[in-house]
C-alpha positions in Angstrom: -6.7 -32.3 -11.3 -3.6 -30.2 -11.1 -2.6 -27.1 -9.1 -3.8 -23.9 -9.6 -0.2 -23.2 -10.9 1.5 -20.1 -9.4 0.1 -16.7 -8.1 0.2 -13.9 -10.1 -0.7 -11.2 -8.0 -2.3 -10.2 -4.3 -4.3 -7.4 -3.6 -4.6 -6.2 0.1 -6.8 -3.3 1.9 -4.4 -1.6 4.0 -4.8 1.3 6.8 -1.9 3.5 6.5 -0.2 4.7 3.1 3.0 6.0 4.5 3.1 3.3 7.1 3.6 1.6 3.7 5.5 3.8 1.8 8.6 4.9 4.3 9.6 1.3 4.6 9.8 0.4 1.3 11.8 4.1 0.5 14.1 2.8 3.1 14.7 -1.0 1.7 15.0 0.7 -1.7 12.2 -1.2 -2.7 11.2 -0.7 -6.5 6.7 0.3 -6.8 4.8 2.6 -8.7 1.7 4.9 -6.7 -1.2 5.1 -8.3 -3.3 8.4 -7.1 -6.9 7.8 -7.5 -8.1 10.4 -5.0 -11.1 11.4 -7.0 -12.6 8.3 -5.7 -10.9 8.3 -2.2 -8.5 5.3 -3.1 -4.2 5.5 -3.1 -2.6 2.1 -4.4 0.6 1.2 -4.6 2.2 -1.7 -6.9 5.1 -3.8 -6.1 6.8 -7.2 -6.2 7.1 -9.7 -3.1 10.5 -11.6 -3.3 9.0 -14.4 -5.2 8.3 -11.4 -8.0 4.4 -11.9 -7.0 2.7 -8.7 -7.7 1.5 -6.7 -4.5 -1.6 -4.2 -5.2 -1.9 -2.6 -1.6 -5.3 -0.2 -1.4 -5.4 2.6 0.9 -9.3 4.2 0.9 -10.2 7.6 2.2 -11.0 6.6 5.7 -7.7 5.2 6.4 -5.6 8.4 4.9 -7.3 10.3 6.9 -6.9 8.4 9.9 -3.3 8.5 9.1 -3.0 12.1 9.0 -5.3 12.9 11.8 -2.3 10.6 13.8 0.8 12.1 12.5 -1.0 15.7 13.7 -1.3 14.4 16.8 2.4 13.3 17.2 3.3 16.8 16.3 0.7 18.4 18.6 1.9 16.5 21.5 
């Protein structure tokens, strides 16, 4: 048998949107946001260097969690 051949794309559950996001605004980074907060879930689509598709899902609980920690930064 052969290899598998090469990966087409990775998905990933992640914690933090912004902690995302801000970093890749930064690096200039080219990726499309998909807003599917009618079901609690964020995505955002880009490329690795090796042009490998990156789905990165942020879900309700970790937004919030985000937000809750930014407050706090501003509270303190």
């Amino acid at each position: 048998m052969r290899g598998t051949g090469a990966i087409n794309n990775i998905v990933l559950r992640c914690g933090e949107f912004d902690i995302v996001r801000v970093p890749l605004d930064r690096r200039g980074a080219e990726y499309t946001v998909n807003d599917l907060s009618g079901i609690g879930l964020w995505q955002i689509f880009t490329a690795d260097p090796n042009n490998v598709l990156l789905e990165l899902n942020f879900f309700e609980a970790g937004r919030r969690w985000a937000e809750v920690r930014v407050a706090n930064r501003y509270c303190l």
